[in-house]
C-alpha positions as CSV (number, residue, x, y, z in Angstrom):
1,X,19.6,44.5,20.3
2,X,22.0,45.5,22.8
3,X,20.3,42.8,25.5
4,X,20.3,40.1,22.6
5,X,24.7,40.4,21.8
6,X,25.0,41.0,25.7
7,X,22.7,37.6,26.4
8,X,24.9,35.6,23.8
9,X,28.0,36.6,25.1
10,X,27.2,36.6,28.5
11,X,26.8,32.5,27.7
12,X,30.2,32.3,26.1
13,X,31.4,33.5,29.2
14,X,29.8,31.1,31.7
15,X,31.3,29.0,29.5
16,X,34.3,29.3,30.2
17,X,33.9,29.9,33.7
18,X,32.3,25.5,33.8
19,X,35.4,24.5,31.3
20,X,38.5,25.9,32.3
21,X,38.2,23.0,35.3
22,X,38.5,21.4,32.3
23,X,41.7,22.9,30.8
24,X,40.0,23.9,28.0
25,X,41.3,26.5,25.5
26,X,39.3,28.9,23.4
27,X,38.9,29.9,20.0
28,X,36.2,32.7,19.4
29,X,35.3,33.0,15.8
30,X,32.6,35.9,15.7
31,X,30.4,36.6,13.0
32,X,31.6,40.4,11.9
33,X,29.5,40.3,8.6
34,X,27.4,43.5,7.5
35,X,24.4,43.0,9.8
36,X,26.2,43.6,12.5
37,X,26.7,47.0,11.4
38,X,26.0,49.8,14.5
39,X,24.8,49.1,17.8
40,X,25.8,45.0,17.5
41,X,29.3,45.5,16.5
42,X,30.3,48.2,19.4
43,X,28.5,45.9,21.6
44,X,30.3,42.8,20.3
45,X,33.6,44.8,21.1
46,X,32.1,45.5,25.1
47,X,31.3,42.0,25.6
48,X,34.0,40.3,24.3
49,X,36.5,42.2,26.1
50,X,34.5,41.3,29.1
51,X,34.8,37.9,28.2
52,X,38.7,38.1,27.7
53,X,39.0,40.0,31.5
54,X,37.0,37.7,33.5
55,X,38.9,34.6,31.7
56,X,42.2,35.6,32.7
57,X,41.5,36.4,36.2
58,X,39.7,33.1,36.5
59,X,41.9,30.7,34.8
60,X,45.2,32.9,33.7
61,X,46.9,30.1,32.2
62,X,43.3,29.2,29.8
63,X,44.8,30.4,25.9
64,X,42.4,32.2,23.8
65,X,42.2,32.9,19.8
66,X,40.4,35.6,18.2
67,X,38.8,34.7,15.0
68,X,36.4,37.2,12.4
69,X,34.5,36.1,9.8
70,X,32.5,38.2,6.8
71,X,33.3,38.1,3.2
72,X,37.1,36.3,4.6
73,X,37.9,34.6,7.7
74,X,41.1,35.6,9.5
75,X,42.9,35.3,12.8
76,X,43.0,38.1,14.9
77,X,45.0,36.8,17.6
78,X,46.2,33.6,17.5
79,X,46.0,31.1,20.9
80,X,47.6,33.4,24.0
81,X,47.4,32.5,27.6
82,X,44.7,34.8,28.9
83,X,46.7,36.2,31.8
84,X,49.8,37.8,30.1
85,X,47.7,38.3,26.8
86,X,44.8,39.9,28.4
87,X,46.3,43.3,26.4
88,X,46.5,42.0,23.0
89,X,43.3,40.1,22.8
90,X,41.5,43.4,24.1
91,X,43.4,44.7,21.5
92,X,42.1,42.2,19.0
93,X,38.7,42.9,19.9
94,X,39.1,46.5,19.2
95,X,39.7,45.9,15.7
96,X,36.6,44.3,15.1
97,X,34.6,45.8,12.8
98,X,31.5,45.1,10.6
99,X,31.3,45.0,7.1
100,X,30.9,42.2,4.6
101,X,29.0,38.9,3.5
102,X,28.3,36.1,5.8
103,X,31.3,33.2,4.7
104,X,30.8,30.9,7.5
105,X,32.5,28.3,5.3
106,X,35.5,30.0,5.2
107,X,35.4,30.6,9.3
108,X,34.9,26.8,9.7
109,X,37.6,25.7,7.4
110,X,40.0,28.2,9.0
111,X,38.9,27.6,12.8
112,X,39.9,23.7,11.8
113,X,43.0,24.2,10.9
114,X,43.8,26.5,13.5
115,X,42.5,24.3,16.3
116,X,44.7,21.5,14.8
117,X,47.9,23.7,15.2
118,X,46.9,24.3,18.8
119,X,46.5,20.9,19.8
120,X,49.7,19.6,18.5
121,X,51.4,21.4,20.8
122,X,49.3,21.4,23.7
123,X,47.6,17.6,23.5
124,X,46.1,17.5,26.9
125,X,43.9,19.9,26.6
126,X,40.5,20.5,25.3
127,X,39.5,23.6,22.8
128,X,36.0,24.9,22.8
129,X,35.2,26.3,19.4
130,X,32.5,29.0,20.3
131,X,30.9,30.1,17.0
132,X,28.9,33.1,16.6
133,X,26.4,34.7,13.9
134,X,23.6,36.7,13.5
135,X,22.6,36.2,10.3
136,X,21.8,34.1,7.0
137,X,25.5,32.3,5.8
138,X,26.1,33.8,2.2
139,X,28.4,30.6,1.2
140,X,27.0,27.5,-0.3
141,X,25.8,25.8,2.7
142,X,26.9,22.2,1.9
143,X,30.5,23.8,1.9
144,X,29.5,25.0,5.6
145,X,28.3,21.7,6.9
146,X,31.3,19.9,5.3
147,X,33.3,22.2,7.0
148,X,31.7,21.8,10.3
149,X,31.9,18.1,10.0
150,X,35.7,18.1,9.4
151,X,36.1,20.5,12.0
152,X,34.2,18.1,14.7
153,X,36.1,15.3,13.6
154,X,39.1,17.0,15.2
155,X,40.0,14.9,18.4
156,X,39.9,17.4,21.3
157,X,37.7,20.5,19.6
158,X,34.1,20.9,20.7
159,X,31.7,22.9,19.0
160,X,29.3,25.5,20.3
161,X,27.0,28.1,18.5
162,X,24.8,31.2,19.0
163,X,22.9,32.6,17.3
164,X,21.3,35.8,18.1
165,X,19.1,37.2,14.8
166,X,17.8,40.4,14.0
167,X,16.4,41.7,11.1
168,X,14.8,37.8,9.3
169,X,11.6,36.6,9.0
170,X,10.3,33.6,10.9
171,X,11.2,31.6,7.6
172,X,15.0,32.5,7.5
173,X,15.1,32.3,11.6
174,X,14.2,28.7,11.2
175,X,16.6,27.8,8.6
176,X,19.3,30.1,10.6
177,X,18.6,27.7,13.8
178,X,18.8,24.8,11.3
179,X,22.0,25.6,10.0
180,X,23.5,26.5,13.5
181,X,22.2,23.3,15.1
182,X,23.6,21.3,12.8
183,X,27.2,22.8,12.7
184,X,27.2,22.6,16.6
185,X,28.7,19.1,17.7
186,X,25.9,18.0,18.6
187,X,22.0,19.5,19.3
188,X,22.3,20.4,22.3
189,X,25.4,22.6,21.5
190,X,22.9,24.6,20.3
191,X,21.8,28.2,21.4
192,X,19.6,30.6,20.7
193,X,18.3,34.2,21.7
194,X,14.7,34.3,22.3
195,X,12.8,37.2,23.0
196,X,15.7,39.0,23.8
197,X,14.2,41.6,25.4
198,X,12.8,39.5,28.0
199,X,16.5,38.9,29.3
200,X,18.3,42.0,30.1
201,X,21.0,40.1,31.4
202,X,24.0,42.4,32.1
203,X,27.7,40.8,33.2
204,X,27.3,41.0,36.8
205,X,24.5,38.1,36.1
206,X,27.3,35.3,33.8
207,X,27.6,33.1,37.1
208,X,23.6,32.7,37.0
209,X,23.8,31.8,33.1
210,X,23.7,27.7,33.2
211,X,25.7,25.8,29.8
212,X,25.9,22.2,29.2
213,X,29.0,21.5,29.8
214,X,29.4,19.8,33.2
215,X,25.3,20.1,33.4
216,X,22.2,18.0,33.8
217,X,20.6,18.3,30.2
218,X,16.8,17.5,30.0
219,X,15.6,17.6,26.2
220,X,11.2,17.3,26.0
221,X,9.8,16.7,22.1
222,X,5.9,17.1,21.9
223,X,2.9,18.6,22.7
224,X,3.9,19.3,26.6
225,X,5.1,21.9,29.0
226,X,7.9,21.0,31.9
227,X,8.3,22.7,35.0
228,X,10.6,22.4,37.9
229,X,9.9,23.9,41.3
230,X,13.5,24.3,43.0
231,X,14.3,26.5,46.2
232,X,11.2,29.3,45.8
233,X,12.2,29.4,42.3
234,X,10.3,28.3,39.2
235,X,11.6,27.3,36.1
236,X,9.5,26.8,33.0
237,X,8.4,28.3,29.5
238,X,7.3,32.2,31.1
239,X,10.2,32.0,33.3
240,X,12.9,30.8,31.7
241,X,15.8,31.9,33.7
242,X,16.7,31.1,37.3
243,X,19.6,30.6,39.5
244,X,20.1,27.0,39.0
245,X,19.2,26.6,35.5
246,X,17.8,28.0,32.3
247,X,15.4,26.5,29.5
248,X,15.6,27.2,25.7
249,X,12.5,26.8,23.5
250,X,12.7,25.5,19.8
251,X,10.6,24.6,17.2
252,X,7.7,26.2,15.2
253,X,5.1,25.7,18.2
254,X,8.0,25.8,20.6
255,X,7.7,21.7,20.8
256,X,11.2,21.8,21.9
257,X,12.6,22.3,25.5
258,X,15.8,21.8,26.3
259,X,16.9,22.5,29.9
260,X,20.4,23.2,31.5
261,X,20.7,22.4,35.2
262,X,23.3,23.4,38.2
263,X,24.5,19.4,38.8
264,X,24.9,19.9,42.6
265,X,21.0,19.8,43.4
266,X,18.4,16.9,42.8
267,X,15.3,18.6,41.0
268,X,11.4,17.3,40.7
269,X,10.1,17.6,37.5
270,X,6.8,18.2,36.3
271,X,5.4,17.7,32.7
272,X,2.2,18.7,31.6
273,X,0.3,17.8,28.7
274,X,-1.8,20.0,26.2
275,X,-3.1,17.8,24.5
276,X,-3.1,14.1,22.8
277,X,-0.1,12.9,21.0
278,X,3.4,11.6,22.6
279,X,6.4,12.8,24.2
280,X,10.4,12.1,23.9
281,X,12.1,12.6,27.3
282,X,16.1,12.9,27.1
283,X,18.1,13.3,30.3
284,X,21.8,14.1,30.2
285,X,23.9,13.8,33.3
286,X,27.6,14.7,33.1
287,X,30.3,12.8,34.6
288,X,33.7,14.8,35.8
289,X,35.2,15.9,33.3
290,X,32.0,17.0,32.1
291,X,30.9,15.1,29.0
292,X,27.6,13.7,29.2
293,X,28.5,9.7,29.0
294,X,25.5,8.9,31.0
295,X,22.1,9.3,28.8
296,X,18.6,7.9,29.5
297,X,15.6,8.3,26.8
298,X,11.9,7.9,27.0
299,X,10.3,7.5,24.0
300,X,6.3,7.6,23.0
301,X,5.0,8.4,26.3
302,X,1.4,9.2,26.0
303,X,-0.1,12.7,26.8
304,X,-3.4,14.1,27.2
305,X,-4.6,17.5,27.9
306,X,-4.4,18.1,31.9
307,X,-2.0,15.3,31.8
308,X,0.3,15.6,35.2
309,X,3.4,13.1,35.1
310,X,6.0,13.4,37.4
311,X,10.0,12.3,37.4
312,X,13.4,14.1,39.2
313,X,16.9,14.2,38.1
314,X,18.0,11.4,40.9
315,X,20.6,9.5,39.1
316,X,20.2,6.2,39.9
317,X,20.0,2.8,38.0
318,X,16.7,4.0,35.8
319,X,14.7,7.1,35.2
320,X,11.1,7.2,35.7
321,X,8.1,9.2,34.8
322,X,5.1,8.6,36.8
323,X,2.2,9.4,34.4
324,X,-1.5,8.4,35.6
325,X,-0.7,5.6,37.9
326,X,2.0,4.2,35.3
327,X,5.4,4.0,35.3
328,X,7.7,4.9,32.1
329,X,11.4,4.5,32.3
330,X,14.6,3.7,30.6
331,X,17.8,2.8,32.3
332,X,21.6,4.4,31.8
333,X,22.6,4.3,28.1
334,X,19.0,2.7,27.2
335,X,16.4,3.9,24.6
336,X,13.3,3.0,25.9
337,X,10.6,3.0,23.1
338,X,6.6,2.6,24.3
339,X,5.1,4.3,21.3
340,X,7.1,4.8,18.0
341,X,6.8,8.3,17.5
342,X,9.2,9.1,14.8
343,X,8.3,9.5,11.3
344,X,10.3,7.5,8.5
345,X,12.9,9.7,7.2
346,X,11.6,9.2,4.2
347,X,9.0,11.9,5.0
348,X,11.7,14.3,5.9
349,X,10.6,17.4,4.2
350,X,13.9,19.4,5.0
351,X,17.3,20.0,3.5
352,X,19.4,17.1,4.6
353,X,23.2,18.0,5.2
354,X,25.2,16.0,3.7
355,X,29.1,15.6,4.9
356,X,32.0,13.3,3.8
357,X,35.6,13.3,4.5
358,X,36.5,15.0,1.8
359,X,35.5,15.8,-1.7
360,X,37.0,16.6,-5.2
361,X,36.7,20.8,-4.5
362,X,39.0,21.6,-7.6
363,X,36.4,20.0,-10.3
364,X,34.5,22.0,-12.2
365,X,31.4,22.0,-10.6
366,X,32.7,21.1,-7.4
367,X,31.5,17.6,-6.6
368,X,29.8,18.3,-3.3
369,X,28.6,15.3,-1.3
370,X,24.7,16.6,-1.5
371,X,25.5,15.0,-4.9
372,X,24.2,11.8,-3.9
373,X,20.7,13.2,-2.9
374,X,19.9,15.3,-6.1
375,X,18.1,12.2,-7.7
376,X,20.8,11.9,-10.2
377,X,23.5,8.2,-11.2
378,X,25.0,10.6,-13.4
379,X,26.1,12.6,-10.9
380,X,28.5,11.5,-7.9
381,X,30.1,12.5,-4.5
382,X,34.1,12.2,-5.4
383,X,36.3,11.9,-2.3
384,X,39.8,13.6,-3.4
385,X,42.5,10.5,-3.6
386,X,40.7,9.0,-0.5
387,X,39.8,4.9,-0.9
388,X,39.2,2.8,2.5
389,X,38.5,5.1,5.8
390,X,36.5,7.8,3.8
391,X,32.7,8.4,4.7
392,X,29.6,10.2,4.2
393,X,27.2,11.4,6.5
394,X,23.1,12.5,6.2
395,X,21.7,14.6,9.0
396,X,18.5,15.4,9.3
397,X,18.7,19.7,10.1
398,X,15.3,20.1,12.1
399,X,16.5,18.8,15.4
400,X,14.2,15.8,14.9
401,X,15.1,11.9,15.4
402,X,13.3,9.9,12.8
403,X,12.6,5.8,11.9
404,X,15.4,4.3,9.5
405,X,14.9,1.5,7.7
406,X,17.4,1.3,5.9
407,X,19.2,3.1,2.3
408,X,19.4,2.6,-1.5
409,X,22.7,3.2,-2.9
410,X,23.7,3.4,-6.3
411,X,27.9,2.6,-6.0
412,X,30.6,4.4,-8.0
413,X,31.2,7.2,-10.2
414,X,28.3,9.6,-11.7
415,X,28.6,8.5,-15.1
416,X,26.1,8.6,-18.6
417,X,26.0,5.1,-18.9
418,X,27.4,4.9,-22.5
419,X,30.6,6.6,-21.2
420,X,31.7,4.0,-18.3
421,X,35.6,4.9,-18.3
422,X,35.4,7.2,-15.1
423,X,33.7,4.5,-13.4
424,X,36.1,2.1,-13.7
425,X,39.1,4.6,-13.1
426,X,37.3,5.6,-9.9
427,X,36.7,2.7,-6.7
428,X,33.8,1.5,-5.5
429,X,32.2,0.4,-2.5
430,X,33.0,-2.9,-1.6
431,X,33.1,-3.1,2.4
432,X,31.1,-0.4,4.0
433,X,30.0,0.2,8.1
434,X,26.9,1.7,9.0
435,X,26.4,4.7,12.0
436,X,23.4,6.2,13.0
437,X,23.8,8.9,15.5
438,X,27.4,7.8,15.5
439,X,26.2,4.5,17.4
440,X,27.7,1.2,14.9
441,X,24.3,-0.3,13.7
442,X,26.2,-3.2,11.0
443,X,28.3,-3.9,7.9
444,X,27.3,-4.9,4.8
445,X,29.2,-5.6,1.2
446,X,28.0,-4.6,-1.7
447,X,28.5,-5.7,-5.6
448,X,30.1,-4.0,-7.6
449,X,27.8,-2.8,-10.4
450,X,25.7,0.2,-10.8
451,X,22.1,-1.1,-9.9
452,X,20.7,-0.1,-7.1
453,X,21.4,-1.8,-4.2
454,X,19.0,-1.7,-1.1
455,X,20.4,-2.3,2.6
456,X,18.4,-3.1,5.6
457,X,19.0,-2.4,8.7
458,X,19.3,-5.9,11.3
459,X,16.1,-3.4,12.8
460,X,14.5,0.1,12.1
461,X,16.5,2.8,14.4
462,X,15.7,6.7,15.4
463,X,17.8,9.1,14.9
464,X,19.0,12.0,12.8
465,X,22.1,11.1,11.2
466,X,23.1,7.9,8.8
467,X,27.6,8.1,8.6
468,X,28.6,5.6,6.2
469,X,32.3,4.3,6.7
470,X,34.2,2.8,3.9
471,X,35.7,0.0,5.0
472,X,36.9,-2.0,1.3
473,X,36.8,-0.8,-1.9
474,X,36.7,-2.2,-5.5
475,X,39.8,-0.9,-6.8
476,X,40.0,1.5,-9.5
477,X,42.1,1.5,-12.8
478,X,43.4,4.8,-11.3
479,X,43.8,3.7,-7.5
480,X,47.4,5.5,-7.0
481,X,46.6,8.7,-8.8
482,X,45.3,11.6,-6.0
483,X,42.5,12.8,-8.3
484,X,40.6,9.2,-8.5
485,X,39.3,8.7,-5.4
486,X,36.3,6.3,-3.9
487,X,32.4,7.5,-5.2
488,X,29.0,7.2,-4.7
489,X,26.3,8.3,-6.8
490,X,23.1,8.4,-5.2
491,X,22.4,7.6,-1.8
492,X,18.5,7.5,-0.5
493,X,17.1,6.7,3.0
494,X,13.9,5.0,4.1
């Protein structure tokens, strides 16, 4: 256990090492719930103080926040440069101790508004949010993922997790990676522990621990094993540490690789198949301030077992993968598809997360936006008071891109359809704009009536997310009063 909260703060740390060229600020909000009870929590307290020493003789002027979260979320230590704060923050972290339910909800919703405080004093700058748990969220997790997405939304924050679980079956280990990926700000933002035993990485090691930011990022889906050969050093599945780079393995089957890579070296990379199906290769490359604007994607190559394909990380016009004599590439910004290997997302079989810009909390129940996924026009998602600009968002949780065709949507207010007078007090849908992946795929109007109404996509798209922006409405007899608001019933994707 010791190894797994050293490991996961160990990569908060080389994290800020990479972004403080980046004058980013940080805001630590650590998990401090009940299962981090004993040898995790006095850990915790070591590493973190680590953390807060090696920042402020790195990058003095870098401000820090300490933020808790169990059964509450509060601030510990609000934004301080590193340098002349270095006492109170270790001071901070001293107090940190375990007891409590997991309320990531309320950590989310408390990070936000702290983050937004920050940055309206200091606008040039950056804040990394660096969230951390260890366990199964106790809150409702819709509230979580609403949270997350308002939190993201924030111009300037960026959002990174780790997880590092003890104590849960395979089951709840999944669905904790779920939940983490998906309030990260995007997958890749992602980490987890595995077989933290295997690491022993102490603090002497952070400047060998590779993160994204201001990385090469190399993402491989599917039944195949990557290896790069770099310097006398190998970096693949049984070795997945090295000095110029690290790999992290998801999935059920461990289908998913995603590799982090020191920038300053051009790597050869080898993929081998183990057996038939296809394979998704993503390549990230950073640009200087570190944000990965430059993105190449091969979809559907084919694999066989004792496949050997070859590409690098030169980057050039186009990536390429040399597989049996044939070439496969895709060139800056392009999604190159040879074989569609996505399902529909009509066969997702997980729990979609479902975000909007806001919802009506104070009702009685709560009209969450996963309200227009239960199957139900008589129920609704209710933004609070918001008309034009609000949205909704469906993310697939699993990491997974997927086909989309398209959605159903039933427009307004959840209503018994012999009692219409909420519908017509709330607005509806007139003008909407579609996102997948947060990449503009059309607009469409709608009527305004409660049929269902199908939209089609100009032509199918892969990914994991569907945002829909509300562009127009259809007025409401309440428009000007807060508590009536824009709505959407049911909402279903194909």
């Amino acid at each position: 256990m010791k190894k797994c909260i050293s490991f996961a703060l160990a990569l908060l740390l080389a994290l800020s090492w990479s972004a403080c060229a980046y004058n980013y600020d940080f805001l630590l909000v650590v998990d401090t719930s009940g299962s981090m009870d004993g040898t995790p929590i006095y850990v915790l307290r070591e590493a973190a103080g680590k953390l807060i020493d090696d920042v402020a003789d790195q990058s003095a002027d870098s401000n820090i926040a300490l933020e808790e979260f169990n059964t509450n979320a509060q601030i510990l230590q609000r934004f301080i440069p590193a340098g002349s704060g270095r006492y109170s923050l270790l001071t901070a972290v001293d107090r940190l101790n375990a007891g409590g339910r997991t309320q990531i909800d309320a950590a989310l919703s408390l990070a936000k508004s702290t983050v937004e405080r920050q940055l309206s004093t200091y606008r040039n700058r950056k804040i990394c949010v660096i969230v951390m748990s260890d366990g199964l969220p106790t809150c409702d997790v819709d509230k979580a993922y609403n949270q997350a997405d308002r939190l993201k939304l924030v111009n300037g924050a960026d959002v990174y997790t780790v997880g590092f679980f003890h104590n849960l079956t395979s089951s709840e280990r999944l669905m904790c990676e779920e939940i983490l990926r998906t309030i990260a700000s995007d997958k890749t933002k992602y980490f987890v522990v595995n077989n933290p035993e295997d690491f022993g990485l102490i603090f002497a090691d952070i400047s060998e621990i590779i993160l994204e930011s201001g990385k090469i990022i190399i993402w491989l889906e599917g039944d195949a094993d990557i290896s790069i050969d770099y310097n006398g050093e190998v970096l693949n599945r049984s070795n997945n540490r090295t000095s110029f780079g690290t790999m992290q393995t998801e999935g059920r089957s461990n289908e998913r690789k995603v590799l982090r890579l020191d920038p300053a070296n051009l790597y050869d990379v080898d993929i081998f198949g183990n057996g038939s199906g296809y394979v998704n290769y993503t390549i990230k490359y950073p640009d200087a301030n570190g944000e990965h604007t430059d993105t190449r994607k091969i979809v559907g190559m084919p694999v066989s077992a004792g496949l050997h394909a070859t590409t690098n990380t030169r980057q050039t016009g186009t990536t390429t993968i040399n597989a049996n004599g044939k070439d496969f590439t895709a060139a800056r910004g392009e999604r190159h598809v040879y074989h569609e290997t996505s399902l529909p997302i009509s066969s997702y079989s997980g729990n979609l997360a479902v975000t909007a810009s806001s919802y009506y909390e104070k009702n009685n129940p709560p009209v969450y936006p996963s309200r227009v996924i239960d199957g139900k026009d008589t129920t609704s998602w209710d933004a609070w008071g918001e008309h034009e600009n609000a949205w909704i968002k469906l993310s697939a949780t699993d990491g997974y891109d997927y086909l989309i065709e398209g959605f159903t949507i039933v427009n307004g207010k959840g209503v018994n359809k012999k009692s219409m007078e909420y519908w017509y007090k709330n607005s509806r849908v007139k003008d909407l704009s579609v996102y997948v992946d947060d990449q503009y795929i059309s607009s469409f109007t709608l009527t305004d009536d409660r049929t269902p109404q199908r939209i089609d996509f100009p032509q199918a798209v892969v990914g994991s997310s569907v945002r829909i922006q509300i562009d127009t409405v259809y007025k409401g007899k309440s428009y000007k009063d807060k508590n009536y608001g824009v709505c959407i019933a049911e909402i279903e994707l194909f």
